[in-house]
TIZAMAR-169551 format. One record per residue: residue number from 0; residue in one letter; x negated, y, z negated of N, C-alpha, C, O in turn. Coordinates in steps of 0.2 Angstrom, whole numbers, plus 2048, in hexadecimal, padded with zeros to 3 digits. Layout:
<rs>
NUM | a | X | Y | Z | X | Y | Z | X | Y | Z | X | Y | Z
...
</rs>
This chain:
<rs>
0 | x | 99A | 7F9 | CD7 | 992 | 7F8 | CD8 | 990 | 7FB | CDE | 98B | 7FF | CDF
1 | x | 994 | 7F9 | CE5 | 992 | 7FD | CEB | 992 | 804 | CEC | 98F | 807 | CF0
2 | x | 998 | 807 | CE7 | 998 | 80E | CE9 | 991 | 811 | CE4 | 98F | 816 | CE6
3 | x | 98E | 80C | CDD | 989 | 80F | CDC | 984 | 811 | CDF | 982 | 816 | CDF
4 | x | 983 | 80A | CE2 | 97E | 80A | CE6 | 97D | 812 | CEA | 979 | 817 | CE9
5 | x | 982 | 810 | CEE | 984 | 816 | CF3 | 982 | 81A | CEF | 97B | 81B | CEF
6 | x | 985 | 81F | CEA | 982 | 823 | CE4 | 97B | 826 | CE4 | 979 | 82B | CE7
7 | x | 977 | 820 | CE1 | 971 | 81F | CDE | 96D | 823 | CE5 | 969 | 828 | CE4
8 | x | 96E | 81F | CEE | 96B | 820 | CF1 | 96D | 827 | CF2 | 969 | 82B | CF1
9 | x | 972 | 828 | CF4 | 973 | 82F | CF6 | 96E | 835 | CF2 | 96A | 838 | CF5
10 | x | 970 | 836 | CEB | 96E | 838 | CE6 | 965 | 839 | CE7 | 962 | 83E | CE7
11 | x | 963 | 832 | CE8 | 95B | 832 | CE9 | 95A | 837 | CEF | 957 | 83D | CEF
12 | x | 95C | 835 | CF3 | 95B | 839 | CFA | 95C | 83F | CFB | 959 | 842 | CFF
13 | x | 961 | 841 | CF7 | 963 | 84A | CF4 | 95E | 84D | CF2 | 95C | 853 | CF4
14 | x | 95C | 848 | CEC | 953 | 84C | CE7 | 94F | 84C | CEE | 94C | 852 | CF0
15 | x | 94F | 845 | CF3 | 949 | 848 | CF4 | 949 | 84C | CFA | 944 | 84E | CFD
16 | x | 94E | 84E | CFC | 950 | 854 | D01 | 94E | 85B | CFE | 94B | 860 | D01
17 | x | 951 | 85B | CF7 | 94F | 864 | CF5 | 947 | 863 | CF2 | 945 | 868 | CEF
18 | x | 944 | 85E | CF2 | 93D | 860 | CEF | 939 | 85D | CF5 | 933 | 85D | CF4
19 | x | 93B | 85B | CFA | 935 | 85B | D00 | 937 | 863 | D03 | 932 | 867 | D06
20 | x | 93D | 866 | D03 | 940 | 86D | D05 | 93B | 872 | D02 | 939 | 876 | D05
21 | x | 93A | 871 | CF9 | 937 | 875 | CF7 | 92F | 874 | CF6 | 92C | 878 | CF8
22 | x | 92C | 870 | CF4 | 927 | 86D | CF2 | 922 | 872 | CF7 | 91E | 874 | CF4
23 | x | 924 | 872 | CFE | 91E | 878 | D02 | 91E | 87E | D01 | 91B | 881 | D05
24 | x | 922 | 883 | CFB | 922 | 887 | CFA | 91C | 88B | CF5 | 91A | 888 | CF1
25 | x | 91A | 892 | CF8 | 916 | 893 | CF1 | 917 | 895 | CEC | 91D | 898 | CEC
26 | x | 914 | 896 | CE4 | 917 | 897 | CE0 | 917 | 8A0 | CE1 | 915 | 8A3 | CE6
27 | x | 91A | 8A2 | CDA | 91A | 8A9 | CDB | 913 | 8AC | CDC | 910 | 8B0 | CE0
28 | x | 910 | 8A9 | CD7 | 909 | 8AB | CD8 | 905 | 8AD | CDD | 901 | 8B2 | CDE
29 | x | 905 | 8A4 | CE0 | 904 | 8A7 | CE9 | 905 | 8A8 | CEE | 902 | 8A7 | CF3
30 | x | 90E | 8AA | CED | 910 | 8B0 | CF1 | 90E | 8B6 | CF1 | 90E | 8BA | CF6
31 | x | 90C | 8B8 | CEA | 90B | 8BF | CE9 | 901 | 8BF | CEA | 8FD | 8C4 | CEA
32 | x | 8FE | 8B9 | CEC | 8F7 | 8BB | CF0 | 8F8 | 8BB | CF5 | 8F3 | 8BD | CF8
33 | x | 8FB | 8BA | CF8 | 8FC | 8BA | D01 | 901 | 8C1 | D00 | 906 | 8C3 | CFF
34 | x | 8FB | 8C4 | D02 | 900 | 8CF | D03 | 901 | 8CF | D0A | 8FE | 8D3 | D0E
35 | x | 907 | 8CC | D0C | 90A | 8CA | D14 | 911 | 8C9 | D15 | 913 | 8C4 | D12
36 | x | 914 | 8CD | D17 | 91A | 8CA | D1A | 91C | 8C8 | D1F | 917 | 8C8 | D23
37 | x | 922 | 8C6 | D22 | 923 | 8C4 | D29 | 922 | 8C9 | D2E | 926 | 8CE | D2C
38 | x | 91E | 8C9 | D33 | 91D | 8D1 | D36 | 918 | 8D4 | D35 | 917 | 8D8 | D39
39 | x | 915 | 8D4 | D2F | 90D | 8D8 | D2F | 90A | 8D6 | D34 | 90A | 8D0 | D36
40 | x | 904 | 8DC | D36 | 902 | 8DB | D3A | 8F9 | 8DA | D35 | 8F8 | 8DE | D31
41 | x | 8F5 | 8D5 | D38 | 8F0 | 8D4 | D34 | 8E9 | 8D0 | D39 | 8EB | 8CC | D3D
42 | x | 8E3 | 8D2 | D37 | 8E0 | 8D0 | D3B | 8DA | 8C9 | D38 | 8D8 | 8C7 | D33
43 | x | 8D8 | 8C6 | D3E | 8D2 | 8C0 | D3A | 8CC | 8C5 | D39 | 8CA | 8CA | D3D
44 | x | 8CB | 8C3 | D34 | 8C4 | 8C4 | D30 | 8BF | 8BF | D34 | 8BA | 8BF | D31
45 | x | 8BF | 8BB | D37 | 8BA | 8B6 | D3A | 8BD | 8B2 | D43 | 8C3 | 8B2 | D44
46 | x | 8B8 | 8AF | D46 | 8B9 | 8AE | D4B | 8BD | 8A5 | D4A | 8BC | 8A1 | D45
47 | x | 8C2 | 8A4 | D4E | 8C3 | 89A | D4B | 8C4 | 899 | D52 | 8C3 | 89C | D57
48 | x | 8C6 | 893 | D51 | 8C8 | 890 | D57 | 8CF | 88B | D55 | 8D1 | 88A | D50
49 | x | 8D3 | 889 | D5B | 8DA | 885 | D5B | 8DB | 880 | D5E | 8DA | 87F | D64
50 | x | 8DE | 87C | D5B | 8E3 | 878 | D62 | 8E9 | 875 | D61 | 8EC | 874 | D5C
51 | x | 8EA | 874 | D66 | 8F2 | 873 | D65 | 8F6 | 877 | D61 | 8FA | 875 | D5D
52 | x | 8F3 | 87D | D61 | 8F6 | 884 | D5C | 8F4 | 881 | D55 | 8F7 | 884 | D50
53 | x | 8F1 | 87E | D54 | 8F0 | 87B | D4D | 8E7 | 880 | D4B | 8E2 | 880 | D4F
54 | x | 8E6 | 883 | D47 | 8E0 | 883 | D41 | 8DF | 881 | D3C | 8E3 | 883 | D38
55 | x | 8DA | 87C | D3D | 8DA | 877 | D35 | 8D3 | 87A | D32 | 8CE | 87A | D35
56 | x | 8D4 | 87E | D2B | 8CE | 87E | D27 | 8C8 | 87C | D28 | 8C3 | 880 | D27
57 | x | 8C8 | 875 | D2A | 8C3 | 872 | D2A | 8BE | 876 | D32 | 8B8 | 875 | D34
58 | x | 8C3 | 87B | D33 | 8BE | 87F | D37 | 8BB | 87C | D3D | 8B6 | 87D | D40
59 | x | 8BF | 878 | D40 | 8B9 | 873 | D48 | 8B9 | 87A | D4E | 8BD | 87D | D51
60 | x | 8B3 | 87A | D4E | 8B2 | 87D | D54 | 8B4 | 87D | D5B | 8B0 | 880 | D5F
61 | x | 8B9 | 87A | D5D | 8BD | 877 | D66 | 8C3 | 87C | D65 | 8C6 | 87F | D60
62 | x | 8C4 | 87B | D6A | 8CB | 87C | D6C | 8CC | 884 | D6E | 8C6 | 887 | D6F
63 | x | 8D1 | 889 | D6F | 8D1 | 88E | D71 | 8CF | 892 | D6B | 8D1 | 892 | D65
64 | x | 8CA | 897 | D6E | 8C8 | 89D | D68 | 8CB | 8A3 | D67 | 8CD | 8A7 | D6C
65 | x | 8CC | 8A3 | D60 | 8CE | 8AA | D5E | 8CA | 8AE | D5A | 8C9 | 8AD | D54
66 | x | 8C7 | 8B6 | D5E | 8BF | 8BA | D5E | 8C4 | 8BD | D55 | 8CA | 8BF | D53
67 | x | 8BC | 8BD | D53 | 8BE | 8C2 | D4D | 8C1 | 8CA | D4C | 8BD | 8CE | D4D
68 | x | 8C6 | 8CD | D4A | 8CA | 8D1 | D48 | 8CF | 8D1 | D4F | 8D0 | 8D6 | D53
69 | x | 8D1 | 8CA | D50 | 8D8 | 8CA | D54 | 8DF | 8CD | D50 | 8E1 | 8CB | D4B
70 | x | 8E2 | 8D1 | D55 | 8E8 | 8D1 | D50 | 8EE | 8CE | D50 | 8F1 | 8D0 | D55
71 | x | 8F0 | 8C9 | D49 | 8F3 | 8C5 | D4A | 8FB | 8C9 | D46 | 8FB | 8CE | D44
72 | x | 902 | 8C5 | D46 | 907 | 8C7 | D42 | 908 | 8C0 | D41 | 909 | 8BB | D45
73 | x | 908 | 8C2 | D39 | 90A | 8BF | D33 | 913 | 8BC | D34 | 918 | 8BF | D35
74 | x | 912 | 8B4 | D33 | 91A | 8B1 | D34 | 91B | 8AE | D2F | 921 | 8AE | D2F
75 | x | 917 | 8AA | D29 | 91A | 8A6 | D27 | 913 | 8A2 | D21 | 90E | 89F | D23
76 | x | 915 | 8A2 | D1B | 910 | 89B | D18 | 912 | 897 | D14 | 918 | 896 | D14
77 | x | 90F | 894 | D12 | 911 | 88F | D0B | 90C | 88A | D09 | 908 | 88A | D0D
78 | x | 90B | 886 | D05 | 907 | 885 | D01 | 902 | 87E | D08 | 8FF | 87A | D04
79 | x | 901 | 87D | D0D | 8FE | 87D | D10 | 8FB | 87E | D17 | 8F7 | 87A | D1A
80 | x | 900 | 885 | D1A | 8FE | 888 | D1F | 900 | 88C | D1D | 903 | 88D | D18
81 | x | 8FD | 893 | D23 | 8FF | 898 | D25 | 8FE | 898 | D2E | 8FA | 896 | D32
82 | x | 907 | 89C | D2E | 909 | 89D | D36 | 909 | 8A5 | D37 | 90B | 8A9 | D33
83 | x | 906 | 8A7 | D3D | 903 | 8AC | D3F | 904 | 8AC | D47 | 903 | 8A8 | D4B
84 | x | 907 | 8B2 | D49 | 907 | 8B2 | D51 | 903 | 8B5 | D55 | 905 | 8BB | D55
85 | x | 8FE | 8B2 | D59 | 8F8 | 8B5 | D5D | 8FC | 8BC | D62 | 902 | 8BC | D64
86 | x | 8F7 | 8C0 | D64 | 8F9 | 8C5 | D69 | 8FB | 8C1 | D70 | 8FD | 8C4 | D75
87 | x | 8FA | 8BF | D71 | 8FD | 8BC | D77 | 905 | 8B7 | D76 | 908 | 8B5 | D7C
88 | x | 908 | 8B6 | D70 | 90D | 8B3 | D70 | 90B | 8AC | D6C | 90F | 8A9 | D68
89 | x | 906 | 8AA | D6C | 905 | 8A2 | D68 | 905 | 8A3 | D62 | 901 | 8A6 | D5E
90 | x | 90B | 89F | D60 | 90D | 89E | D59 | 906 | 896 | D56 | 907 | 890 | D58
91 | x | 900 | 89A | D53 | 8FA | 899 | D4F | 8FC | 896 | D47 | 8FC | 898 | D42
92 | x | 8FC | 890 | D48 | 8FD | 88D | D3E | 8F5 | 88B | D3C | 8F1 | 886 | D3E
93 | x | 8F5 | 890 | D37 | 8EF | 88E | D32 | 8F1 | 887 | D2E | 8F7 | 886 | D2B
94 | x | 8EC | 882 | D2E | 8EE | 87C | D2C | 8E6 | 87B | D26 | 8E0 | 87C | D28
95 | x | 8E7 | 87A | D1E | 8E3 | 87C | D17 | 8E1 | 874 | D18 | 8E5 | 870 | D16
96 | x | 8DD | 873 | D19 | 8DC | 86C | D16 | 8D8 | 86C | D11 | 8D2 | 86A | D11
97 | x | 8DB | 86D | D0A | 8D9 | 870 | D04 | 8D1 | 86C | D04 | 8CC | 870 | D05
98 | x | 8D0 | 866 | D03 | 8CA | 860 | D01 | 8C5 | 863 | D06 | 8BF | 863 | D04
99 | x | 8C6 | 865 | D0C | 8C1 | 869 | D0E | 8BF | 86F | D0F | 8B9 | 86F | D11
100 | x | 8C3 | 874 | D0E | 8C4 | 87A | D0C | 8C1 | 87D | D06 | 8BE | 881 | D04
101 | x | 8C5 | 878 | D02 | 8C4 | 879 | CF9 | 8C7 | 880 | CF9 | 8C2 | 884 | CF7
102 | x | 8CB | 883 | CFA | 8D1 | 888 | CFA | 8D6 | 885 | CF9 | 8D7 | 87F | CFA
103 | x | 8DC | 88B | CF5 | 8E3 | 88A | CF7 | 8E6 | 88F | CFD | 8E2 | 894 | CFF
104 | x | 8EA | 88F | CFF | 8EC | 892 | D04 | 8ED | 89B | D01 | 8EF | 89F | D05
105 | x | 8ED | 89E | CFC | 8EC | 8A3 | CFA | 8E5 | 8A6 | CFD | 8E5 | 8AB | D01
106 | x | 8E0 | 8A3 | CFB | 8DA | 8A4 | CFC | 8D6 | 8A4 | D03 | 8D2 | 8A7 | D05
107 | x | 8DA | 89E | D05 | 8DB | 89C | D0F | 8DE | 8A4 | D14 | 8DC | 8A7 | D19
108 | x | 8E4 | 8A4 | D10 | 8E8 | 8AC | D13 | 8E0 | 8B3 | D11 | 8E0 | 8B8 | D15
109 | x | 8DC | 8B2 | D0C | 8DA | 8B8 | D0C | 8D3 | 8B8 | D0E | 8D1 | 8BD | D10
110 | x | 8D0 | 8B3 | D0E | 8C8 | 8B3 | D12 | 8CE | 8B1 | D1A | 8D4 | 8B2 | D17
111 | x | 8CF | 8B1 | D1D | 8D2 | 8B2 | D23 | 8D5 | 8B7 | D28 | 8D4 | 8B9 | D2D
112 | x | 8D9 | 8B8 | D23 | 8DC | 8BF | D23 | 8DD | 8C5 | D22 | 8E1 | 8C6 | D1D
113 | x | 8DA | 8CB | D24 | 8DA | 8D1 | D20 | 8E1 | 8D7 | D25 | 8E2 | 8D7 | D2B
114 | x | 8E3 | 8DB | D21 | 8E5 | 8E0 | D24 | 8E4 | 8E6 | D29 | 8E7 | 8EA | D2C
115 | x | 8DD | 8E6 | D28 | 8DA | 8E8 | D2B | 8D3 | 8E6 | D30 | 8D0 | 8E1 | D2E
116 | x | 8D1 | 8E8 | D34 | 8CC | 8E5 | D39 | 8C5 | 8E6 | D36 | 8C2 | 8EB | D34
117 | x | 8C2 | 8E1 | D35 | 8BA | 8DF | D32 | 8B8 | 8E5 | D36 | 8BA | 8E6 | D3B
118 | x | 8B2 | 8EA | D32 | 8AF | 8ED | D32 | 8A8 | 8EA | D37 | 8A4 | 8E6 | D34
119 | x | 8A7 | 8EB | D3D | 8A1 | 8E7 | D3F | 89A | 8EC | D3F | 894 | 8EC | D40
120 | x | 89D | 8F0 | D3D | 893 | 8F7 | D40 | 890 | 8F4 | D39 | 88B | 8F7 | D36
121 | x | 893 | 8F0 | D36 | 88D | 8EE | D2E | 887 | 8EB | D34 | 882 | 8EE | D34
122 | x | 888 | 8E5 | D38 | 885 | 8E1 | D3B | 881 | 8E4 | D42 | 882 | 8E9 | D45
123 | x | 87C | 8DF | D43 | 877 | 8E2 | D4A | 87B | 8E1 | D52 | 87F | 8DD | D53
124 | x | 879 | 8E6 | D55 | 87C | 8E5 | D5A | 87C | 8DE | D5C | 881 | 8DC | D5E
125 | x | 876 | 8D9 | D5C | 874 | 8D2 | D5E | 87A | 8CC | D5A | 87D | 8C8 | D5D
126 | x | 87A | 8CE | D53 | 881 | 8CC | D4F | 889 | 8CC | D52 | 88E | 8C8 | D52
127 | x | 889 | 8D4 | D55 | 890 | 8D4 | D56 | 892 | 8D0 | D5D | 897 | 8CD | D5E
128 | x | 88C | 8D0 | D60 | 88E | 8CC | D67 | 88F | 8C5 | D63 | 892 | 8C1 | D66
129 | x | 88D | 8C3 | D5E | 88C | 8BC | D5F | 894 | 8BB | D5A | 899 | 8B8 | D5C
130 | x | 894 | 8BF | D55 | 89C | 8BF | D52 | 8A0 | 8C0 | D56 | 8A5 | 8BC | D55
131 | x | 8A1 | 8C3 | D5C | 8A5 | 8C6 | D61 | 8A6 | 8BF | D68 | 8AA | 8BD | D6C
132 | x | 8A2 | 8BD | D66 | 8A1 | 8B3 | D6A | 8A2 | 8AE | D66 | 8A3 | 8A8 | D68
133 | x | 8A1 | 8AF | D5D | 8A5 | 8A9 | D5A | 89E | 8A5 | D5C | 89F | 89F | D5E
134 | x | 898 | 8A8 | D5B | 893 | 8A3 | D5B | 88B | 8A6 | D57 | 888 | 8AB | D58
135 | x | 889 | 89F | D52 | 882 | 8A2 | D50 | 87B | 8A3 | D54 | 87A | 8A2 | D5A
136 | x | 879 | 8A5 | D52 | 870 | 8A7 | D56 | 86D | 8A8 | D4E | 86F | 8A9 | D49
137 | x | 865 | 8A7 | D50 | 861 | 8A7 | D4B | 860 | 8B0 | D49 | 85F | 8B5 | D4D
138 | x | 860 | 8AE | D43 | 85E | 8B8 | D40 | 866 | 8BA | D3D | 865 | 8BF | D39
139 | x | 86B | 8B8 | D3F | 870 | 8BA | D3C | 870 | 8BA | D36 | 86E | 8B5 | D33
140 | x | 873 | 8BF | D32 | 875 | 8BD | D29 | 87A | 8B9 | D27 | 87C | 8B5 | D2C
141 | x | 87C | 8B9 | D23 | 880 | 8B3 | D21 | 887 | 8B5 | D22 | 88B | 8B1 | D24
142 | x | 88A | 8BB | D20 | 88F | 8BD | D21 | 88F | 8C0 | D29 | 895 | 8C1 | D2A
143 | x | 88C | 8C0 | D2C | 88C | 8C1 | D35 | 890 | 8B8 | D37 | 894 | 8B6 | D3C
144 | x | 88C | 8B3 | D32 | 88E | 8AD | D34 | 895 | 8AC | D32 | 899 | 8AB | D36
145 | x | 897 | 8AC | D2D | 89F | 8AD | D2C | 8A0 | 8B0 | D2E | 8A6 | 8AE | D2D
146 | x | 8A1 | 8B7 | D33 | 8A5 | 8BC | D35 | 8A8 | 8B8 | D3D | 8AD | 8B6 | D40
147 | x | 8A0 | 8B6 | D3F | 89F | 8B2 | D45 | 8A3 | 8A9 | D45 | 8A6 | 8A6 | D49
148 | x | 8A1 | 8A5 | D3F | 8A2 | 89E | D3F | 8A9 | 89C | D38 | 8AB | 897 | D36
149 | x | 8AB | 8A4 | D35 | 8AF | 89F | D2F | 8AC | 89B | D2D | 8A6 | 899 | D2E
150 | x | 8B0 | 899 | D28 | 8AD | 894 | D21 | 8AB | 88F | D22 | 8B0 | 88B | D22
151 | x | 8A5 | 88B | D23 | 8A4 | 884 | D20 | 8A7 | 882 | D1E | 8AA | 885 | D1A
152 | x | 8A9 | 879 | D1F | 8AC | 875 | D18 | 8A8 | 875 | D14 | 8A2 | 876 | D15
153 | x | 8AD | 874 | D0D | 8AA | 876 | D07 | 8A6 | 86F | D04 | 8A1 | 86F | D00
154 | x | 8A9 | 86B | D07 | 8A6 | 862 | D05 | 8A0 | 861 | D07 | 89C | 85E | D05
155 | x | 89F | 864 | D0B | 897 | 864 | D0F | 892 | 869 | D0D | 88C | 867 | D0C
156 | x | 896 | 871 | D0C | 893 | 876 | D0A | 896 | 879 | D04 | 899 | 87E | D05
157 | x | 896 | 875 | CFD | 898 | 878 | CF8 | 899 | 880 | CF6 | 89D | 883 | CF2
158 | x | 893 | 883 | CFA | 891 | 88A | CF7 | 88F | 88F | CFC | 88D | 88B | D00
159 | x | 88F | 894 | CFE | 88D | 89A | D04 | 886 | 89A | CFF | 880 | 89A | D02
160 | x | 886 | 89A | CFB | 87D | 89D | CFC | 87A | 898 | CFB | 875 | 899 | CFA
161 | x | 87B | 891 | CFB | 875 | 88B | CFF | 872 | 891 | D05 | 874 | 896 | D06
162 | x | 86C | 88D | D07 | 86A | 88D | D0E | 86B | 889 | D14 | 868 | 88B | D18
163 | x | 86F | 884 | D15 | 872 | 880 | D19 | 87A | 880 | D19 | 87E | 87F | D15
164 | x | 87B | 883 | D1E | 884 | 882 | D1C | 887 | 87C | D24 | 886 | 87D | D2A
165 | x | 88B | 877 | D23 | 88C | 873 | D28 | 893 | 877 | D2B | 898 | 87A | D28
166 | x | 893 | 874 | D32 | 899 | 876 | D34 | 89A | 86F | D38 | 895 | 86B | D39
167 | x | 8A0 | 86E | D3A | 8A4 | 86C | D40 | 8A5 | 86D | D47 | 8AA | 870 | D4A
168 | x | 8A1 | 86A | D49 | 8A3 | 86C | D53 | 8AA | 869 | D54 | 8AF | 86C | D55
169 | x | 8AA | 864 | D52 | 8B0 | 85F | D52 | 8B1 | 85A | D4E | 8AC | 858 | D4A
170 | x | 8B7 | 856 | D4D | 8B9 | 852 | D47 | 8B3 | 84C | D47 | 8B2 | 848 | D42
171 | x | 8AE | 84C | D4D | 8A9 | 849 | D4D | 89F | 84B | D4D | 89A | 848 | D4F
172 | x | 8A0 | 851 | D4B | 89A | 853 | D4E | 899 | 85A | D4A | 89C | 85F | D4B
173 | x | 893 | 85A | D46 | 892 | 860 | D43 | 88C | 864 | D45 | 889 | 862 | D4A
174 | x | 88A | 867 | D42 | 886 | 86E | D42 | 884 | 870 | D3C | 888 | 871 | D38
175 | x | 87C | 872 | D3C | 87A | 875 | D35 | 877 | 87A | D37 | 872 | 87A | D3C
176 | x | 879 | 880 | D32 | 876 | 888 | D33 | 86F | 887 | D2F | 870 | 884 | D2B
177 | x | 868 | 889 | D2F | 866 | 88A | D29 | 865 | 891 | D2A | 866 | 894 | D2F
178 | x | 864 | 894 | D21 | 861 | 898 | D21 | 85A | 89A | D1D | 857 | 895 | D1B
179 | x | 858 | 8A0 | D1D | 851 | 8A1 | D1B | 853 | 8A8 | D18 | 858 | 8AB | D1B
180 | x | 852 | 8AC | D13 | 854 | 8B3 | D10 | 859 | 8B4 | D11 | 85A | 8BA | D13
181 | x | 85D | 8B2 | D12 | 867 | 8B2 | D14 | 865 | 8B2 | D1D | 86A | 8B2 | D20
182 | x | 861 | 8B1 | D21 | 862 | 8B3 | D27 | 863 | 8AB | D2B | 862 | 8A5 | D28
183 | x | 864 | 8AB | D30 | 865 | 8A2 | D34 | 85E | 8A4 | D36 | 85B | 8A8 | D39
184 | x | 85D | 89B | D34 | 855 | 89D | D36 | 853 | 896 | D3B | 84E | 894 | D3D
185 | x | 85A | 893 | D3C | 85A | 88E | D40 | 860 | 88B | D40 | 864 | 88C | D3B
186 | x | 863 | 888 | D46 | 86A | 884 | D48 | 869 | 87D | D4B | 868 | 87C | D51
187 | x | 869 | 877 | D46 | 869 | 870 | D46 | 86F | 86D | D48 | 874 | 86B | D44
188 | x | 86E | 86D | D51 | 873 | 86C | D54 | 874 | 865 | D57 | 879 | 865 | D5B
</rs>
């Protein structure tokens, strides 16, 4: 009976070694949306902020910034980050907090991430300064405020075309964009 036991526990502990091992893995599926290998060179599509090497979806506005079309190299994902190496050597973990995001990490890798460097001459000279600072001003369009602020949570802001989208200064303290004809037409600070 004791060597059962023995058994029993080992056995349990074996399962849950290869499925805590596997469980973070993506399926084929979303491996094959993430068009990144170890080594690609890729840039952000929007401006974020970090800390302790950590970005969390929920998008808070502290910590060290990284300006929009930084270019980054591709290390590593799985079903709730994505690891990326800053030009300067800092190893950057994208952290999905899916209930805030309302993304899977698929969809986190591609509004984040592009191959290429965001086009900015769509935008006003006045826009790019403010995208290029990672900061709103009233008059901006909406995609000037994503290029510049990234995604809102979704729990607060269901939708991009509301005209309120709320953000995160900090895990304590938010901020609301409005808008008026797509432009900000005020920041409820």
């Amino acid at each position: 009976m004791k060597n059962f036991s023995k058994y029993i526990v080992f056995t349990l502990a074996a399962a849950c070694a290869i499925f805590c091992a596997t469980a973070q893995k993506l399926s084929a599926a979303e491996a094959d949306a993430i068009s990144a290998v170890k080594g690609d060179k890729l840039y952000t599509k929007f401006s974020l902020f970090y800390e302790k090497n950590v970005h969390r979806t929920t998008n808070y506005r502290v910590g060290s910034f990284v300006p929009i079309n930084t270019e980054v190299t591709f290390v590593k994902a799985d079903k709730n980050e994505i690891d990326v190496t800053l030009p300067d050597g800092t190893d950057l973990r994208i952290v999905n907090v899916e209930k805030y995001s309302g993304e899977k990490i698929p969809g986190i890798f591609n509004r984040t991430f592009g191959k290429t460097p965001v086009d900015l001459s769509r935008f006003t000279k006045k826009e790019i300064s403010s995208i290029q600072a990672g900061e709103v001003e009233v008059g901006m369009s909406k995609d000037a405020v994503i290029a510049s602020l990234g995604y809102p949570p979704k729990h607060q802001t269901p939708t991009l075309s509301g005209n309120q989208w709320r953000y995160w200064r900090n895990v304590f303290a938010t901020f609301v964009v409005h808008f008026e004809d797509d432009k900000v037409s005020s920041i409820e600070r």
